[in-house]
C-alpha positions as CSV (number, residue, x, y, z in Angstrom):
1,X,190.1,22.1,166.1
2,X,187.3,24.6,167.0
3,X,184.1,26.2,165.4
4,X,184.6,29.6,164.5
5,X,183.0,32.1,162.3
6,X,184.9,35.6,160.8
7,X,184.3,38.4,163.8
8,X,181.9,40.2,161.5
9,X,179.8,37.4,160.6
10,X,175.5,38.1,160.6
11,X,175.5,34.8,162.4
12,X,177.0,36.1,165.7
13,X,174.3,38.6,166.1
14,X,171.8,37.7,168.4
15,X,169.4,37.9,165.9
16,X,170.6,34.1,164.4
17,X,169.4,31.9,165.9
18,X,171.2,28.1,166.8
19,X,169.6,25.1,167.5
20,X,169.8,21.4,167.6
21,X,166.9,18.9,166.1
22,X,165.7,15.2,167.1
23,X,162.5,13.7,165.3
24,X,160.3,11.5,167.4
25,X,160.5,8.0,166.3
26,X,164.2,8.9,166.3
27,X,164.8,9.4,170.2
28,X,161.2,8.8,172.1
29,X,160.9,5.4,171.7
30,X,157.9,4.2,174.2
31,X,156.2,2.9,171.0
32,X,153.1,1.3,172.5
33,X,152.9,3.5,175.8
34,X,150.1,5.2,176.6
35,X,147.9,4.7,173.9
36,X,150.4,5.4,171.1
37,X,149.4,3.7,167.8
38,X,151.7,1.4,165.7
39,X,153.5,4.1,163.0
40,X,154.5,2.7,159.3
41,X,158.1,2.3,160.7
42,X,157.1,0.2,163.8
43,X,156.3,-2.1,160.5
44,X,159.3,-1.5,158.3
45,X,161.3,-2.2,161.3
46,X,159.3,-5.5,162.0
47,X,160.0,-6.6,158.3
48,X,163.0,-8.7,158.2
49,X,166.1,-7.0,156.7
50,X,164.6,-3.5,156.3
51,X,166.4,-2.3,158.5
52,X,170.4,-3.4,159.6
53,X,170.7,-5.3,162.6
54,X,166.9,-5.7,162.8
55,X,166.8,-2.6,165.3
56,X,164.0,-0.9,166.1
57,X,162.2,2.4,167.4
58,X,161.6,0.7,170.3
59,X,163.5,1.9,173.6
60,X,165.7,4.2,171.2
61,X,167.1,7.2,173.5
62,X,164.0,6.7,175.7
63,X,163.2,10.3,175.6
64,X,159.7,9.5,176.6
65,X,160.8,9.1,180.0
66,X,163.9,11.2,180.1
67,X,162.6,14.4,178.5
68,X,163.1,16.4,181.5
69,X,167.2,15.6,181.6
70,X,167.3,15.8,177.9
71,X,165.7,19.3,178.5
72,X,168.3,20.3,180.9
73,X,171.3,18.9,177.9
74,X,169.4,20.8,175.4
75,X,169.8,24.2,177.8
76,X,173.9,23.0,178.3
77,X,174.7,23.5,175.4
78,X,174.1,26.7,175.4
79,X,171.3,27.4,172.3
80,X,168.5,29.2,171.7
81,X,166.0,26.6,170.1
82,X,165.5,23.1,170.0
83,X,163.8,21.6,166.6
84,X,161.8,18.4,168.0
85,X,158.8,16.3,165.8
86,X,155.6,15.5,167.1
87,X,154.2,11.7,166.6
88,X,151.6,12.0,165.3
89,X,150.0,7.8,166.1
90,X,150.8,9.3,169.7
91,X,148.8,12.6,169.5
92,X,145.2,10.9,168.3
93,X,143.5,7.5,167.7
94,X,142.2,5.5,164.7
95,X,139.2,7.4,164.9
96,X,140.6,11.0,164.6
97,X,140.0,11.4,168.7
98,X,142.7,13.1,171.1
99,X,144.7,10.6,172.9
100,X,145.3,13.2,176.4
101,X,148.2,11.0,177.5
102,X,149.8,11.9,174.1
103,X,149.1,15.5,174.3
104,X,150.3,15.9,177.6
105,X,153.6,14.7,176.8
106,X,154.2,16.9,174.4
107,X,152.6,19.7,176.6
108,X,155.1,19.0,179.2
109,X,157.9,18.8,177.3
110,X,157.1,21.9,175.5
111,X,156.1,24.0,178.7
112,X,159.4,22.9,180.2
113,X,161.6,24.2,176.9
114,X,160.1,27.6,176.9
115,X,160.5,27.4,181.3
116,X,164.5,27.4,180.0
117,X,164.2,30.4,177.6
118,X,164.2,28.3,174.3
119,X,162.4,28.8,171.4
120,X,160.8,26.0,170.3
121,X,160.6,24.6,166.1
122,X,158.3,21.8,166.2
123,X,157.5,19.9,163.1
124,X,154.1,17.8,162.4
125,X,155.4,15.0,160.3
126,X,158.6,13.4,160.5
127,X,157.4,10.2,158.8
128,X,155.8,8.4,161.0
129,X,152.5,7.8,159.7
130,X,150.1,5.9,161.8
131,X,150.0,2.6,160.0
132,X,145.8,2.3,160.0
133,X,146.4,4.8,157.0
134,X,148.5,3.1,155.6
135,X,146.6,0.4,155.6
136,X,144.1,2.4,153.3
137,X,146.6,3.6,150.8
138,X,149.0,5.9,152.8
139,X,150.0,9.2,151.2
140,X,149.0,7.4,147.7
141,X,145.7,8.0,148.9
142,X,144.6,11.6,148.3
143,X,142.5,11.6,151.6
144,X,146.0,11.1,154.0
145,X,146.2,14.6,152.4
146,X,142.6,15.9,155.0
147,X,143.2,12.9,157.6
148,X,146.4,15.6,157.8
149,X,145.0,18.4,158.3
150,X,143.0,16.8,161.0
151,X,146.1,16.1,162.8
152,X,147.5,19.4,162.5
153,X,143.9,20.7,164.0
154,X,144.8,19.2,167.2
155,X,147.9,19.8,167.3
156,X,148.4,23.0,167.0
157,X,144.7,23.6,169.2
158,X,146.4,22.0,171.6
159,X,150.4,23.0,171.8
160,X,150.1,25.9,169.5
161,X,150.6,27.9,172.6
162,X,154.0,27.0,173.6
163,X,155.1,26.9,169.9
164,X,157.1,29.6,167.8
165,X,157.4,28.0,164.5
166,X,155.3,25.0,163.0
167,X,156.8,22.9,160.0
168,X,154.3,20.8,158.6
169,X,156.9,18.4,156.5
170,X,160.1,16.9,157.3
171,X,161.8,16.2,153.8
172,X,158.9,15.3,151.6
173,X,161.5,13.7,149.5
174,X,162.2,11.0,152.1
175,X,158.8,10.4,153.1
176,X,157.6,9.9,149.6
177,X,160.7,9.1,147.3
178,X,162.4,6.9,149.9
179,X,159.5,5.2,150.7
180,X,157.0,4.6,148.2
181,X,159.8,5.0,145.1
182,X,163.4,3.1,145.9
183,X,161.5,1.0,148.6
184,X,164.7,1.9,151.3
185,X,162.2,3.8,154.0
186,X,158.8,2.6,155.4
187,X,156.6,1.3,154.0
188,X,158.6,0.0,151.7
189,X,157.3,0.1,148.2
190,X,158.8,0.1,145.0
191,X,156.8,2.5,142.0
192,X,157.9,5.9,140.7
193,X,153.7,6.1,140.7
194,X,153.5,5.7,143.4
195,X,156.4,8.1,144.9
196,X,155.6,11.1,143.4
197,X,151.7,11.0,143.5
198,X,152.7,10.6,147.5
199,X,154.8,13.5,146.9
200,X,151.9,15.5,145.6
201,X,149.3,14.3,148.4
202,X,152.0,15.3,151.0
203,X,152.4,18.6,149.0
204,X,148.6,19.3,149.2
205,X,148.2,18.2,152.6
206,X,150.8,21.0,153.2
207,X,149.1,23.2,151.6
208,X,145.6,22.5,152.9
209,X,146.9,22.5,156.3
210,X,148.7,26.3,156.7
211,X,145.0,28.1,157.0
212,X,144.3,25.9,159.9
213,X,147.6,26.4,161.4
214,X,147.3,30.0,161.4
215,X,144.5,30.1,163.2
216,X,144.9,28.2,165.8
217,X,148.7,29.2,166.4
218,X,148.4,32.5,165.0
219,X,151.3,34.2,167.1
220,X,153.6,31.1,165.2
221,X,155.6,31.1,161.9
222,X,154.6,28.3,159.4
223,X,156.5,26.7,157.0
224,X,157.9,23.2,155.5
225,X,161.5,21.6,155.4
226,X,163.2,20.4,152.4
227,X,166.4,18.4,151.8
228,X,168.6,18.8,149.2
229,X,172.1,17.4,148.1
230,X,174.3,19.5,145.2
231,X,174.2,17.5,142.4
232,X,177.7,17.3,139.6
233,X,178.1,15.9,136.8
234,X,180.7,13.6,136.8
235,X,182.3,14.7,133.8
236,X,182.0,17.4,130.9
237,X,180.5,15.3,128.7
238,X,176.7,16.8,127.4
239,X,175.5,12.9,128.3
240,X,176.8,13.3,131.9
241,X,175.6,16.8,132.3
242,X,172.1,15.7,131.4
243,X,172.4,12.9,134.3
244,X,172.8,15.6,136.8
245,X,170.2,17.8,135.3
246,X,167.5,15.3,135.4
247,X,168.5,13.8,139.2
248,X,168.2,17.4,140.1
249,X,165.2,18.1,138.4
250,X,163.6,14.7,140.4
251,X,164.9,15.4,143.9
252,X,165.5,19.2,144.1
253,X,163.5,21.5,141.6
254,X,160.5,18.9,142.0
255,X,159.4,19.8,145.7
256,X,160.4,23.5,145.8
257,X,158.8,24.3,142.1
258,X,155.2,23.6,143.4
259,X,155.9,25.5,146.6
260,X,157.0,29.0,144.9
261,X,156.0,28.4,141.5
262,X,152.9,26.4,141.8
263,X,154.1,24.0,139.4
264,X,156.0,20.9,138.5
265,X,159.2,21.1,136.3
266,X,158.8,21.6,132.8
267,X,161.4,19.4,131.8
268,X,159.8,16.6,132.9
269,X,156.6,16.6,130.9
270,X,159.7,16.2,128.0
271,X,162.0,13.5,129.8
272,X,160.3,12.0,132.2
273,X,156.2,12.0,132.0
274,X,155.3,9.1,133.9
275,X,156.9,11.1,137.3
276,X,154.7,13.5,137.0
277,X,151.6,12.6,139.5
278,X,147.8,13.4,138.6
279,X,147.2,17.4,140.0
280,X,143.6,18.2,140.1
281,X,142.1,21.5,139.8
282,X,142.9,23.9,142.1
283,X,145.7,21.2,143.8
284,X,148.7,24.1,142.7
285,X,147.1,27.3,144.3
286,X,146.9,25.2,147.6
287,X,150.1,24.2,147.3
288,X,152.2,27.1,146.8
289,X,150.0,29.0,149.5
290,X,152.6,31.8,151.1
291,X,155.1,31.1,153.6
292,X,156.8,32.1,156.3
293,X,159.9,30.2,156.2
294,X,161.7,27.4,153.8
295,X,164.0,25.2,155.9
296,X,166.5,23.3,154.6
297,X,168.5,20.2,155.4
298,X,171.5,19.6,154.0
299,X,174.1,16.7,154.2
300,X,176.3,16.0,151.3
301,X,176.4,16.0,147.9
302,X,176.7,13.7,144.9
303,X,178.1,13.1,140.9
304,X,176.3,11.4,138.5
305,X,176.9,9.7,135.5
306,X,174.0,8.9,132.1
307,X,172.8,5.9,132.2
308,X,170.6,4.5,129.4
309,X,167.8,2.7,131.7
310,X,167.7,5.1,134.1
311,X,169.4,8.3,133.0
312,X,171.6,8.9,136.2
313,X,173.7,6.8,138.2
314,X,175.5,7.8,141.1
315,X,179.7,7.9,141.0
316,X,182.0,8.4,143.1
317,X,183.9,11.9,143.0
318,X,187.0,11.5,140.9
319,X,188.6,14.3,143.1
320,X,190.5,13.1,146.9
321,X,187.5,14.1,148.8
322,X,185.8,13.0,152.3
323,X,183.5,10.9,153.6
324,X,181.6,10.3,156.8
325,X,180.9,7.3,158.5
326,X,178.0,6.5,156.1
327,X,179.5,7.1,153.5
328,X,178.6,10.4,152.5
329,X,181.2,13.2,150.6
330,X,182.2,16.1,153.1
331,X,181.3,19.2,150.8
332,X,180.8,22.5,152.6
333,X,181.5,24.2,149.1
334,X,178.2,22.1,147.9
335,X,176.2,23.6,150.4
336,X,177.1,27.1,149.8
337,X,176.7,26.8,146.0
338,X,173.3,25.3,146.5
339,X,172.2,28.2,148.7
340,X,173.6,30.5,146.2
341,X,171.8,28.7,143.0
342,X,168.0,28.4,144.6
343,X,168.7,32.2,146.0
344,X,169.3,33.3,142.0
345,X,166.6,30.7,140.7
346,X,163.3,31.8,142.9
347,X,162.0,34.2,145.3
348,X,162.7,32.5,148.6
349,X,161.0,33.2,151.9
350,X,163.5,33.9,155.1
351,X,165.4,30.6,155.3
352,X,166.4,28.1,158.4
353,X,169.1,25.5,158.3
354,X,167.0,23.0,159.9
355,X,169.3,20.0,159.6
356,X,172.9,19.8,159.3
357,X,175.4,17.0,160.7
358,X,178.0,14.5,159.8
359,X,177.6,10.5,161.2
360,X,181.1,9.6,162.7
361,X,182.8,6.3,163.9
362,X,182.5,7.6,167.7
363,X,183.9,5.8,170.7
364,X,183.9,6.9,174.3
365,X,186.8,6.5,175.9
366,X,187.8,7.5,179.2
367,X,184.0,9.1,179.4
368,X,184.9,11.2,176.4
369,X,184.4,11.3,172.8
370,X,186.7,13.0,170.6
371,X,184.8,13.4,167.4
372,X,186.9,15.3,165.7
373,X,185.7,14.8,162.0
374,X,182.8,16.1,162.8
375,X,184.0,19.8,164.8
376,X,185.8,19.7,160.8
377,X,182.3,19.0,159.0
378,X,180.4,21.5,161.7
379,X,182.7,24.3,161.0
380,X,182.9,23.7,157.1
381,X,179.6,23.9,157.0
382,X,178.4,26.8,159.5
383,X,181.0,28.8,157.4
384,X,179.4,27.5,154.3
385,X,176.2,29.2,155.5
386,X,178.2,32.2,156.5
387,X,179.4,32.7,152.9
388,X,175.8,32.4,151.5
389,X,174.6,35.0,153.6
390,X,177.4,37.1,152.7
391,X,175.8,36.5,149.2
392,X,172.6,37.5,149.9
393,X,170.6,34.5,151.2
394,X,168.3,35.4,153.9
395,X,169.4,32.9,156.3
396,X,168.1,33.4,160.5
397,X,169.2,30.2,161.4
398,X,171.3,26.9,162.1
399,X,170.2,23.9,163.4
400,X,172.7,21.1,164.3
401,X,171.9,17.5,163.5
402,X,171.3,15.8,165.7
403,X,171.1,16.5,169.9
404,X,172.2,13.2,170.5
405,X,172.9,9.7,168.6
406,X,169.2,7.9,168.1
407,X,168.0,5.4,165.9
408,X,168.8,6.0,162.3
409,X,166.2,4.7,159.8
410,X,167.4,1.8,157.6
411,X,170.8,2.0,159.4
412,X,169.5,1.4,162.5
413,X,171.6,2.0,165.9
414,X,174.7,1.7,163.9
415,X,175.4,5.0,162.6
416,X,175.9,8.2,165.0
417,X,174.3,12.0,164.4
418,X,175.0,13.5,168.0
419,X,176.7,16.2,169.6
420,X,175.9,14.0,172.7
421,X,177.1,10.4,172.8
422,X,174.5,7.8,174.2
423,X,174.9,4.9,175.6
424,X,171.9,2.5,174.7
425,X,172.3,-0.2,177.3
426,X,172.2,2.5,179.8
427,X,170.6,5.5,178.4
428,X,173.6,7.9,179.8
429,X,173.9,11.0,177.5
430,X,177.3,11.9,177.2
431,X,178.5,15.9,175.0
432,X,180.9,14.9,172.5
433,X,184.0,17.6,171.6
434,X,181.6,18.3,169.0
435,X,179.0,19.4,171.6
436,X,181.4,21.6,173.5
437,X,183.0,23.0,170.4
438,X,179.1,24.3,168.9
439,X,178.8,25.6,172.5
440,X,182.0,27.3,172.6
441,X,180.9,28.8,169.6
442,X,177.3,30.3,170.7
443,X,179.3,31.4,173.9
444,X,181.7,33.9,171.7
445,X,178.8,35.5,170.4
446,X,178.2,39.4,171.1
């Protein structure tokens, strides 16, 4: 099995570009190095049974002290870009100063990827929210919004140099839904409140934050990252199609509506008030401020079913479908629809696929891993993105998840991302068939 796209494909001009993505607490580990702060999931991951196995962010890949030979696996395989998150309790203190030690890591790493010829994507906030502001209220707290902005002052003063695109939010869903909604991601809490006005105050603090950007990284594109599933309903029934229509409306139309239409959905003023957060004047023109780039990440999707307390459940698919090792449906058709449907429903910016990967059962054996499900899922789903932009959708690039297996959130060590296999006890990085299939694919390009 191999990755391959039709000869006349948009995505083997030189143009596209490929990439792999990691996200600090992910792969750095080094948690209390060098003046690096304690980070909401430091906590989560100190609660017992948060997260499986009681792992931790720890040692993770140790890419705090093997950057320079994960630099070298990033060039391997043959890409043009690597997508990597900055940390942001590593970057500055409790009292808003620069922590050097922190800076020059990232300085480093980034002078060394751009020493190789690759572009680099680096994104502010990949959830790890230094825990002192949590402590006053987290992204509940309307002023996480300007302690943000802050952040992204240094930041991109400091590394803005050695930076081609900025993305200020990884999956504001996650950070705020996850986490201060279903309870499933740091910090933990349980209120539709208190997700979506954390949803807002990340929204804002996106918003408030591209001006500052731009200046200081003017030569830079600047955007945000999404996720989105393709939600069914799980039967023809008007009940059932409501189900999917209102999970939709909560997960999908509720983060990109405020970004291109400065608003929230109508539909839920109707349905579902009490998730819609307080806005205060002038909180939508900041919001949906113009930009460069929408990236998206993409995984699966899901089928949902009415239910009377809480107007969607999720089902299984009725059809003989798929799944990864996590559990989630293989659905390259979902991804193309979705593409298609936001492409007719707004005017989007120039779009990157900034995340898109399968968890498999790997094993090494023989030093080799023969992920095979996952060369299927790639190629499903690179060709899913081919057929979108052969519909239009204004697509420059693809970004792999992940470079290599790292820790992975509630599920811990447990569950594996990579086109490179790693070995925890002893930090060898190993290129899956996946790995060498993605390259053999960048290699047949004109």
């Amino acid at each position: 099995m191999t990755i391959s796209l039709p000869t006349n494909s948009k995505m083997l001009m030189k143009e596209f570009t490929f990439g792999v993505a990691t996200a600090s607490f992910q792969i750095e580990g080094a948690n209390s190095a060098d003046g690096r702060l304690p980070c909401i999931w430091d906590t989560f991951c100190a609660t017992p049974g948060k997260v499986l196995n009681g792992d931790d962010g720890s040692k993770a890949c140790n890419h705090y002290n093997l950057w320079q030979e994960d630099v070298q696996l990033i060039k391997s395989l043959g890409v043009d870009a690597y997508r990597l998150s900055i940390a942001w309790p590593r970057l500055m203190d409790e009292k808003g100063q620069a922590n050097e030690k922190g800076i020059e890591f990232y300085r480093n790493l980034l002078r060394s990827l751009k020493a190789q010829g690759l572009q680099t994507f680096v994104t502010l906030y990949h959830w790890d929210l230094p825990q002192y502001l949590e402590d006053r209220g987290g992204w509940v707290n309307r002023e996480t919004a300007y302690r943000f902005v802050e952040y992204a002052e240094l930041a991109t003063k400091e590394l803005g140099e050695w930076v081609d695109s900025w993305a200020t939010f990884n999956e504001p869903f996650c950070a705020a839904i996850l986490g201060y909604e279903y309870g499933i991601h740091a910090p933990g809490l349980t209120s539709p409140k208190y997700g979506r006005q954390a949803a807002h105050h990340i929204l804002l603090a996106h918003g408030l934050a591209l001006p500052v950007i731009r200046r200081n990284s003017p030569n830079s594109k600047v955007g945000i990252v999404l996720n989105m599933n393709r939600t069914y309903p799980a039967s023809a029934k008007s009940e059932d199609q409501f189900a999917a229509l209102v999970r939709e409306t909560l997960e999908n139309q509720f983060f990109i509506e405020p970004l291109l239409k400065a608003q929230y959905p109508k539909l839920l003023e109707k349905v579902l008030p009490d998730h819609l957060p307080t806005v205060l004047p002038g909180d939508m023109d900041i919001i949906s401020r113009p930009i460069d780039f929408l990236g998206m990440n993409f995984y699966t999707c899901n089928h949902n079913e009415f239910d009377e307390n809480t107007l969607f459940k999720d089902v299984k698919s009725k059809q003989q479908v798929e799944y990864t090792d996590i559990g989630w449906e293989i659905a390259p058709h979902a991804f193309s629809e979705l593409l298609i449907n936001l492409n007719e429903q707004y005017s989007l910016p120039p779009m990157f696929i900034t995340e898109n990967g399968a968890a498999c059962a790997d094993v090494i054996v023989d030093g080799e891993v023969n992920d095979e499900q996952r060369v299927r899922y790639l190629n499903g789903h690179i060709n899913a993105v081919n057929d979108a932009i052969e519909a239009g959708v204004d697509i420059r690039g693809y970004f792999a998840w992940s470079l290599m297996d790292n820790f992975e959130w509630a599920e811990g060590y447990s569950k594996r991302f990579g086109l490179c296999y790693v070995d925890y006890d002893t930090q060898k990085r190993t290129i899956k068939r996946s790995g060498k299939a993605y390259k053999a694919l960048l290699e047949s390009r004109c």
